[in-house]
Biopython code that builds the backbone (N, CA, C, O; Angstrom):
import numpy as np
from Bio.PDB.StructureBuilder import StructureBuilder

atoms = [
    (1, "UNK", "N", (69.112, 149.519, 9.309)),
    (1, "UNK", "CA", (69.598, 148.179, 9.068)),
    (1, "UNK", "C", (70.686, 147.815, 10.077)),
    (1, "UNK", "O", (70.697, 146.738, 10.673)),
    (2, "UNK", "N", (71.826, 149.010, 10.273)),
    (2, "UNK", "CA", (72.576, 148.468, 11.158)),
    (2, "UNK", "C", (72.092, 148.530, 12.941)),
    (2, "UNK", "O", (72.855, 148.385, 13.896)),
    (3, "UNK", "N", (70.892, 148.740, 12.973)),
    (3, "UNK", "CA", (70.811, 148.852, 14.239)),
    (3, "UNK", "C", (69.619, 147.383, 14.632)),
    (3, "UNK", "O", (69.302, 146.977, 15.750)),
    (4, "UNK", "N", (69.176, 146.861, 13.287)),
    (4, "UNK", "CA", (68.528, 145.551, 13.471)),
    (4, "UNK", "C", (69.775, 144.731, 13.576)),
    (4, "UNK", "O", (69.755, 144.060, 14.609)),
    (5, "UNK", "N", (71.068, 144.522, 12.714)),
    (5, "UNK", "CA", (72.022, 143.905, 12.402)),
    (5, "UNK", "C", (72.689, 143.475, 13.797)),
    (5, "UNK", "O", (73.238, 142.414, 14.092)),
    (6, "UNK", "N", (72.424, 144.869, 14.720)),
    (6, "UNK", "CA", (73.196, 144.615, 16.261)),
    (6, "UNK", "C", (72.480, 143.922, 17.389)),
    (6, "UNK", "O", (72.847, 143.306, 18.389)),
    (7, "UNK", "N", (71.112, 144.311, 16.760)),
    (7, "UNK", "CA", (70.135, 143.458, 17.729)),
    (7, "UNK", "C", (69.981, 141.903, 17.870)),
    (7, "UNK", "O", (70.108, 141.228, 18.892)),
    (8, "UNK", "N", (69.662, 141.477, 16.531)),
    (8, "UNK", "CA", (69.504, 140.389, 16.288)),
    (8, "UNK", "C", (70.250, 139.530, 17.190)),
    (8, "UNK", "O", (71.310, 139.666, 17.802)),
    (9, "UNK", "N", (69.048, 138.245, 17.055)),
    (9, "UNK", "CA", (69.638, 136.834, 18.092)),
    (9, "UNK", "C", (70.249, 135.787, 17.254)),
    (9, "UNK", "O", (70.725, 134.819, 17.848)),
    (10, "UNK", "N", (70.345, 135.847, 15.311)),
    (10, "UNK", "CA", (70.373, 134.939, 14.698)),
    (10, "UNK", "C", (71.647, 135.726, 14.224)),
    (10, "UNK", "O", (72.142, 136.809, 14.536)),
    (11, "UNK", "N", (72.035, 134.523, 13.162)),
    (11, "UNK", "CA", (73.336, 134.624, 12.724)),
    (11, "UNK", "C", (73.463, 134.848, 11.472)),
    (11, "UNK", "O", (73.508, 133.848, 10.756)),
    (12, "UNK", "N", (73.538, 135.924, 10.951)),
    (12, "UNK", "CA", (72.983, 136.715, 9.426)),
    (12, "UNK", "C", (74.298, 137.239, 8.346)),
    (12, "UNK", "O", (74.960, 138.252, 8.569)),
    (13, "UNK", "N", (74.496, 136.383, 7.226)),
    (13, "UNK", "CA", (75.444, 137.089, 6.483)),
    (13, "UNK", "C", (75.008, 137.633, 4.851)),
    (13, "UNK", "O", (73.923, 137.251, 4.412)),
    (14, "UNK", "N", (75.790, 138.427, 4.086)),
    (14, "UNK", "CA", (75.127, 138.560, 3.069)),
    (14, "UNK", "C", (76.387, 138.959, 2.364)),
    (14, "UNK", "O", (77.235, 139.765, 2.749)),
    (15, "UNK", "N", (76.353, 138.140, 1.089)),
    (15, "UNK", "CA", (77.226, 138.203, 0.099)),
    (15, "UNK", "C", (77.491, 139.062, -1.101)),
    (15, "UNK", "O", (76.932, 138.937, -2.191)),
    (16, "UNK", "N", (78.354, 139.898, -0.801)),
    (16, "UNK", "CA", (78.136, 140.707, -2.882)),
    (16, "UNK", "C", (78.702, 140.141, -4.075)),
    (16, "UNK", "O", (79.822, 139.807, -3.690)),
    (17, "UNK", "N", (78.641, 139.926, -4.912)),
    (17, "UNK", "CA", (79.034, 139.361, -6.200)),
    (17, "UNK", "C", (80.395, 138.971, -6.297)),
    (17, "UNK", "O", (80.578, 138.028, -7.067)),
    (18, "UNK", "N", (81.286, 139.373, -5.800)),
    (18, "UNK", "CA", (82.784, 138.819, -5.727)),
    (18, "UNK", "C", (83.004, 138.268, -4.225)),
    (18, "UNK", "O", (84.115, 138.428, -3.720)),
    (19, "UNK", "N", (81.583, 137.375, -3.210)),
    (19, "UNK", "CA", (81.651, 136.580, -2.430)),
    (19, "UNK", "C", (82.509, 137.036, -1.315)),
    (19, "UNK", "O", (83.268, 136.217, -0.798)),
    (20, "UNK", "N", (82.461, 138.503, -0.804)),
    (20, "UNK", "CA", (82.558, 139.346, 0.529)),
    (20, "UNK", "C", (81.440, 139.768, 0.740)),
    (20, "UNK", "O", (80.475, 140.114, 0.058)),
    (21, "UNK", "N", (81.768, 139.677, 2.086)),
    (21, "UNK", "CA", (80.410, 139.966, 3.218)),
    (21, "UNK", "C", (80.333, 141.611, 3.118)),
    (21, "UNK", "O", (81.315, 142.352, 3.155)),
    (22, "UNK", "N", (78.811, 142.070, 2.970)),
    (22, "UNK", "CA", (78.342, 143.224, 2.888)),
    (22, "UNK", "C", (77.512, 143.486, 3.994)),
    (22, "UNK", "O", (77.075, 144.593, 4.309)),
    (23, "UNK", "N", (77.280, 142.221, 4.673)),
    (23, "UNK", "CA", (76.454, 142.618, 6.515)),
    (23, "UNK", "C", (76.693, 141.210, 6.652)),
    (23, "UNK", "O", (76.831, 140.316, 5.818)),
    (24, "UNK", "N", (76.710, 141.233, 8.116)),
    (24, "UNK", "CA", (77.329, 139.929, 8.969)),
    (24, "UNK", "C", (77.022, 140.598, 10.233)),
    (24, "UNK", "O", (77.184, 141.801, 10.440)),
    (25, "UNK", "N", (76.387, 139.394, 11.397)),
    (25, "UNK", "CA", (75.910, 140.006, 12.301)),
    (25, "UNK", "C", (77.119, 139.409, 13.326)),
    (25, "UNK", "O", (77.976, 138.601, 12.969)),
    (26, "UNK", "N", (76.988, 140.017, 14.743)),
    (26, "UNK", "CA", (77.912, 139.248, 15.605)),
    (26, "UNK", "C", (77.435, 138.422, 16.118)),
    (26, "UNK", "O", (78.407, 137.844, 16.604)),
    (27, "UNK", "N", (76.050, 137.546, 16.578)),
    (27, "UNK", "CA", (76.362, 136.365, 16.686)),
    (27, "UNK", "C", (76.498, 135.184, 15.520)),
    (27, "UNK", "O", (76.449, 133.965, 15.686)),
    (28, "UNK", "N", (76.689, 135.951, 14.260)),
    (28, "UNK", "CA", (77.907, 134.748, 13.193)),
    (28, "UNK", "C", (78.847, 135.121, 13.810)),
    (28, "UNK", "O", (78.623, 134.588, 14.897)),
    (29, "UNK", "N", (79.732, 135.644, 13.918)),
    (29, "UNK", "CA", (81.201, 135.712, 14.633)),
    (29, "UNK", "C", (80.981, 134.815, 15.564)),
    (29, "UNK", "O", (81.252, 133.655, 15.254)),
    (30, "UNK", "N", (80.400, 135.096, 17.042)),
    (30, "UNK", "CA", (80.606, 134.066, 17.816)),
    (30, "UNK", "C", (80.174, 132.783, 17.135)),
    (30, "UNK", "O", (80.814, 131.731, 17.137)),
    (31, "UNK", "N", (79.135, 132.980, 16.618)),
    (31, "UNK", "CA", (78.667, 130.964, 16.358)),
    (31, "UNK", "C", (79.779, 130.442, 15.724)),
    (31, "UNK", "O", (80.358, 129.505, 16.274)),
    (32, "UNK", "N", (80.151, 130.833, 14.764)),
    (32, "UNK", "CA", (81.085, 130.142, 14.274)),
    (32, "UNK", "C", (82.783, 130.200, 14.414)),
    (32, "UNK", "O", (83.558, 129.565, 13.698)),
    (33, "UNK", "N", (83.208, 131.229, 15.647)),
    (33, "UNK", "CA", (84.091, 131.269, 16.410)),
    (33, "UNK", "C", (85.444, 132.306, 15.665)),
    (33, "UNK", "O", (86.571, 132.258, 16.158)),
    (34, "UNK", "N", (85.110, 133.281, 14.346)),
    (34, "UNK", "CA", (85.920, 134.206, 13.659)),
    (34, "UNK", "C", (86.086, 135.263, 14.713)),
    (34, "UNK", "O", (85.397, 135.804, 15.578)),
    (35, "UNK", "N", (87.748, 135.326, 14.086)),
    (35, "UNK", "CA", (88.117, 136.671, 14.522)),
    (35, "UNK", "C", (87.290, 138.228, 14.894)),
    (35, "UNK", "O", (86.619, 138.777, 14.020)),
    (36, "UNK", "N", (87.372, 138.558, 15.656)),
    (36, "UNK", "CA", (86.431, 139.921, 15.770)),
    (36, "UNK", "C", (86.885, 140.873, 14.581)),
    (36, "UNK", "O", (86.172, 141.824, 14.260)),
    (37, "UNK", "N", (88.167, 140.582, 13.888)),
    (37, "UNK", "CA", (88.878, 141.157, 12.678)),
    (37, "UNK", "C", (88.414, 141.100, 11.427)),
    (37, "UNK", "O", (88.805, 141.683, 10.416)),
    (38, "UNK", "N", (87.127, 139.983, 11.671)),
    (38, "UNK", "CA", (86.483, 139.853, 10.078)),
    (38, "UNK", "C", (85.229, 140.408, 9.695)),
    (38, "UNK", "O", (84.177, 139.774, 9.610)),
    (39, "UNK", "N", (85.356, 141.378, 9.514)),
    (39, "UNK", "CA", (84.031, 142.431, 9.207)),
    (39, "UNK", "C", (83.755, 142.598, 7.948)),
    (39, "UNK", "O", (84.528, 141.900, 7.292)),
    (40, "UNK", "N", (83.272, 142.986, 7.503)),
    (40, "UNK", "CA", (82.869, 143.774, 6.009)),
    (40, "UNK", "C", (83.766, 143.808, 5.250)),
    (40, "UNK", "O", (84.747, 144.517, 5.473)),
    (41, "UNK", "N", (83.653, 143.029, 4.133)),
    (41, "UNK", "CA", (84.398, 142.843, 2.849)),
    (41, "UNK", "C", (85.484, 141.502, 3.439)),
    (41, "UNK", "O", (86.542, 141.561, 2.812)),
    (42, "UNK", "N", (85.478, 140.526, 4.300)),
    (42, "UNK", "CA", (86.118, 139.436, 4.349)),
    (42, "UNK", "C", (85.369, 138.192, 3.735)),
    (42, "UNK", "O", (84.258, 137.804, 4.096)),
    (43, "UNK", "N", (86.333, 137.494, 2.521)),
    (43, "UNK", "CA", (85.752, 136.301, 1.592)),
    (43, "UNK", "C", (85.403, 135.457, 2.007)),
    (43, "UNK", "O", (85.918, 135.190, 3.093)),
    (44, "UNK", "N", (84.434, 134.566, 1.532)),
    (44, "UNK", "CA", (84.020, 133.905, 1.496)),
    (44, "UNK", "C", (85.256, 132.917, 1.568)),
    (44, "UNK", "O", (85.420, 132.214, 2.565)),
    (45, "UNK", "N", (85.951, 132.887, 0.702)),
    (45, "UNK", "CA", (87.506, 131.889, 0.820)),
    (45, "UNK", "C", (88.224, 132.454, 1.851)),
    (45, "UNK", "O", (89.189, 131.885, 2.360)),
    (46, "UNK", "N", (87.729, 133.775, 2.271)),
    (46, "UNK", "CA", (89.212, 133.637, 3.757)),
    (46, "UNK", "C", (88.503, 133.110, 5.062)),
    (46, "UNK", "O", (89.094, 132.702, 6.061)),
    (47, "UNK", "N", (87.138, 133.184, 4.889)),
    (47, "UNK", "CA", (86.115, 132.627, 6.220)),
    (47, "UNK", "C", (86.461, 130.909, 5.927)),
    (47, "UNK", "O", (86.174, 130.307, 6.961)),
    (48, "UNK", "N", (86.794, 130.293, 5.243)),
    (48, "UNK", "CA", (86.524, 128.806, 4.811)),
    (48, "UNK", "C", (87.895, 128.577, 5.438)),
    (48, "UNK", "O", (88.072, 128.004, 6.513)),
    (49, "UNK", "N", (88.860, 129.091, 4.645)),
    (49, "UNK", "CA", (90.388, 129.055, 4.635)),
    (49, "UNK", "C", (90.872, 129.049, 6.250)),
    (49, "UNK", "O", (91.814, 128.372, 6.662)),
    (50, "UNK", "N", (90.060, 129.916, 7.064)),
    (50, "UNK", "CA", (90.331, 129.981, 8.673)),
    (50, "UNK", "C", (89.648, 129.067, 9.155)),
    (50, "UNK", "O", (90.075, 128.809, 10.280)),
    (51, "UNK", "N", (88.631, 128.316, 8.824)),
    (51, "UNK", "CA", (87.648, 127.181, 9.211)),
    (51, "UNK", "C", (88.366, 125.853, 8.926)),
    (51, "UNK", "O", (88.285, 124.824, 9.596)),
    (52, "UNK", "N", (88.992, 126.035, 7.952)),
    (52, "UNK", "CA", (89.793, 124.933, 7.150)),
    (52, "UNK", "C", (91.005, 124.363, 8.300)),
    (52, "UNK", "O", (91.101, 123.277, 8.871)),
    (53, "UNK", "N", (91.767, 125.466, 8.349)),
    (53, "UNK", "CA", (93.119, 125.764, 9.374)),
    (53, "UNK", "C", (92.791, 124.985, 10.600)),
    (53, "UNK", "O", (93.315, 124.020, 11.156)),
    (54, "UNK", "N", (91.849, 125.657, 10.812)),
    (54, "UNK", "CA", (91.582, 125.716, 12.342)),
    (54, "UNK", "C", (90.982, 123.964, 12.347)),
    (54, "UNK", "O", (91.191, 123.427, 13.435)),
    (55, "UNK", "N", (90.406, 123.204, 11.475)),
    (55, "UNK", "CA", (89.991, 121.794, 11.701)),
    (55, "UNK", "C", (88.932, 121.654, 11.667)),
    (55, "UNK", "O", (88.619, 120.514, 12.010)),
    (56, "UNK", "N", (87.854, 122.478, 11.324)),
    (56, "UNK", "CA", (86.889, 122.498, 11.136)),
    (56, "UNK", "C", (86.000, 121.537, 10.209)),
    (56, "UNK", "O", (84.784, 121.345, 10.208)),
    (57, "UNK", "N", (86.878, 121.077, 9.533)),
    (57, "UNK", "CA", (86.057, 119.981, 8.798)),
    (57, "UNK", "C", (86.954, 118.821, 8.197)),
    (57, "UNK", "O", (87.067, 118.130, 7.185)),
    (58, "UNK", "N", (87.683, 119.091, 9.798)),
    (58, "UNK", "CA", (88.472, 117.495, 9.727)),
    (58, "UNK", "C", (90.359, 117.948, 9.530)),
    (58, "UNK", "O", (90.815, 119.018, 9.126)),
    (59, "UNK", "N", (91.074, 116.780, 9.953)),
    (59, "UNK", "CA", (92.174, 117.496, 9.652)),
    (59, "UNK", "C", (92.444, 118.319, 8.732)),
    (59, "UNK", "O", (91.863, 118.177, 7.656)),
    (60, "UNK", "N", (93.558, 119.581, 8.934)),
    (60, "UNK", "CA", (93.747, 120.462, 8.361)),
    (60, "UNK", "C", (94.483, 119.519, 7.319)),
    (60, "UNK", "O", (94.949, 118.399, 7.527)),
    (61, "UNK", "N", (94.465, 120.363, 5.978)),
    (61, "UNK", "CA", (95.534, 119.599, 4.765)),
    (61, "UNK", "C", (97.026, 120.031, 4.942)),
    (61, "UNK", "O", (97.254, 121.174, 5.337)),
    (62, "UNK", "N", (98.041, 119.182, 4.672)),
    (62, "UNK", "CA", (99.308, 119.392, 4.903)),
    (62, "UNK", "C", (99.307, 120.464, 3.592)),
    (62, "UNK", "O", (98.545, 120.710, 2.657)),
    (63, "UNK", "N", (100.630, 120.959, 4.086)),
    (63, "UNK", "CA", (101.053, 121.503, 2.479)),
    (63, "UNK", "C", (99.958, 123.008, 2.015)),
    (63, "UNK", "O", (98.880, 123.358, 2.496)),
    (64, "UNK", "N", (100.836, 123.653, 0.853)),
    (64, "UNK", "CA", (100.149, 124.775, 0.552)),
    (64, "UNK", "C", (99.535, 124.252, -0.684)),
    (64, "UNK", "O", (98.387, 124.564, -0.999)),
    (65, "UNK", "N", (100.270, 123.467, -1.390)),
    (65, "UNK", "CA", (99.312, 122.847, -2.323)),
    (65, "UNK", "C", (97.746, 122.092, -2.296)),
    (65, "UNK", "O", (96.805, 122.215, -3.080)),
    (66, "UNK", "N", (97.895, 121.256, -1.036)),
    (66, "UNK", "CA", (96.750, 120.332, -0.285)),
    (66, "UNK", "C", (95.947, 121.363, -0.143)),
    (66, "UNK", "O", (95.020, 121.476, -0.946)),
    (67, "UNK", "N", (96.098, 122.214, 0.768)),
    (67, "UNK", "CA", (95.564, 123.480, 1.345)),
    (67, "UNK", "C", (94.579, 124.008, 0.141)),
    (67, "UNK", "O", (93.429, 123.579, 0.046)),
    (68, "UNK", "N", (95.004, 124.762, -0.571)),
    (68, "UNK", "CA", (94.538, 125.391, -1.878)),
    (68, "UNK", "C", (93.736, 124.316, -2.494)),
    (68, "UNK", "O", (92.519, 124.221, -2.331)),
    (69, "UNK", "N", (94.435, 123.524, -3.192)),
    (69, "UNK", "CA", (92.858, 122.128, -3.844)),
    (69, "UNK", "C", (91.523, 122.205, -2.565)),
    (69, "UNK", "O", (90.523, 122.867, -2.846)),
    (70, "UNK", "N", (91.593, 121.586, -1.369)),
    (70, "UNK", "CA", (90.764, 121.913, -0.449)),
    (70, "UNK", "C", (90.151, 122.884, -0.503)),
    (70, "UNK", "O", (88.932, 122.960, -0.655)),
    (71, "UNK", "N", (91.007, 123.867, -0.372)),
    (71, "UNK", "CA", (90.260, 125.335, 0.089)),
    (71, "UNK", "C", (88.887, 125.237, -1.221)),
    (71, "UNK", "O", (87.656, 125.269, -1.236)),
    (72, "UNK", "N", (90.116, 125.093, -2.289)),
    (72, "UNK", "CA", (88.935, 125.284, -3.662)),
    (72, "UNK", "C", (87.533, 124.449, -3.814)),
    (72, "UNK", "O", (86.475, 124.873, -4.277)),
    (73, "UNK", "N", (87.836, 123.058, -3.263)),
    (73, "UNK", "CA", (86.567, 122.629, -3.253)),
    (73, "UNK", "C", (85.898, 122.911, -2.559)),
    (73, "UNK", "O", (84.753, 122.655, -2.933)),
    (74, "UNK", "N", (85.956, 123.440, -1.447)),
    (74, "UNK", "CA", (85.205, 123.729, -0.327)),
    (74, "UNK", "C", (84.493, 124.849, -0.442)),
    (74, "UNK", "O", (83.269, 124.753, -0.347)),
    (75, "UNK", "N", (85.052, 126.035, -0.650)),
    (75, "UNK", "CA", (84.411, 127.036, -1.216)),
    (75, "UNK", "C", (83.650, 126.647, -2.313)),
    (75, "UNK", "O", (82.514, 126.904, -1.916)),
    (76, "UNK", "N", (83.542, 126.205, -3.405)),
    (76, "UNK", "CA", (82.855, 125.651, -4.698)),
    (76, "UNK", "C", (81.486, 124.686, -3.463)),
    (76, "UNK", "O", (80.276, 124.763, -3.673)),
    (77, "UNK", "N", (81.934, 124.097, -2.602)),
    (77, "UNK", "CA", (81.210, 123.291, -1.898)),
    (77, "UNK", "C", (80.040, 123.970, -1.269)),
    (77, "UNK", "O", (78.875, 123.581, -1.351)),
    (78, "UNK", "N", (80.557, 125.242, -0.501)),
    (78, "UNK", "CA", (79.379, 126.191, 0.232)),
    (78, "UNK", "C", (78.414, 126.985, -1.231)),
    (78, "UNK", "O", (77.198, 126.815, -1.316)),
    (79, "UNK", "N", (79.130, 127.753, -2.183)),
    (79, "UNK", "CA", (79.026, 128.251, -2.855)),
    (79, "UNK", "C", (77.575, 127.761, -3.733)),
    (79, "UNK", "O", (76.639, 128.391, -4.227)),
    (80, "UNK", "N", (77.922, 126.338, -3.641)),
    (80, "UNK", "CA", (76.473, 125.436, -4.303)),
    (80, "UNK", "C", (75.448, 125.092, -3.235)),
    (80, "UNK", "O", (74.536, 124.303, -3.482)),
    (81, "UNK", "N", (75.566, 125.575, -2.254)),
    (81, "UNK", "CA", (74.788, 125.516, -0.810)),
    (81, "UNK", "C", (74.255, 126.891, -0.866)),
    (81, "UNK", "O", (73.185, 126.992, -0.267)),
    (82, "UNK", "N", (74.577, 127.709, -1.274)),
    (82, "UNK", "CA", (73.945, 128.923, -1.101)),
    (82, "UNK", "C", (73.184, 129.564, -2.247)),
    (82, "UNK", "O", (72.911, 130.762, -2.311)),
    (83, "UNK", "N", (72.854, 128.590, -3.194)),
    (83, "UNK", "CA", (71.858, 128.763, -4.341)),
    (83, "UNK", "C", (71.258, 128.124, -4.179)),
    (83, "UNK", "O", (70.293, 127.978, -4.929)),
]
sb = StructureBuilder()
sb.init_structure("model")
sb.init_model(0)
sb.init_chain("A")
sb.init_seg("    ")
for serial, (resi, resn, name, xyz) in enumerate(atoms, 1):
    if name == "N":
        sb.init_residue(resn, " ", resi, " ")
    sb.init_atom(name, np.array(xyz, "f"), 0.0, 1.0, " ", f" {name:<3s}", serial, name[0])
structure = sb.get_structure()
């Protein structure tokens, strides 16, 4: 598995029940521009949360409060995308 995982041309992740990555290939890292630091067992809310930051889906929210409501829908947002 991990030697298809390295090959691959597509961008492959897979979730375990508390929504960390259990395989993730590297071109998801590049496509979607994460740290080379986010490997195996990084959330689903900390992949959003760095997507979030970074402007990814529009200005970042001020505030840690803004931040968090956001974060939460957003994750709830992918979360219903992936059923």
């Amino acid at each position: 598995l991990n030697l298809i995982m390295e090959n691959m041309q597509d961008g492959v992740m897979l979730f375990d029940a508390d929504l960390r990555w259990t395989i993730r290939s590297e071109p998801l890292i590049r496509f979607f521009g994460f740290p080379e630091h986010f490997g195996i067992g990084t959330s689903l809310r900390e992949a959003t949360r760095f997507q979030m930051l970074r402007g990814d889906f529009g200005p970042p929210p001020q505030g840690e409060a803004a931040t968090e409501e956001a974060l939460a829908a957003a994750v709830e947002a992918r979360i219903a995308n992936l059923r």
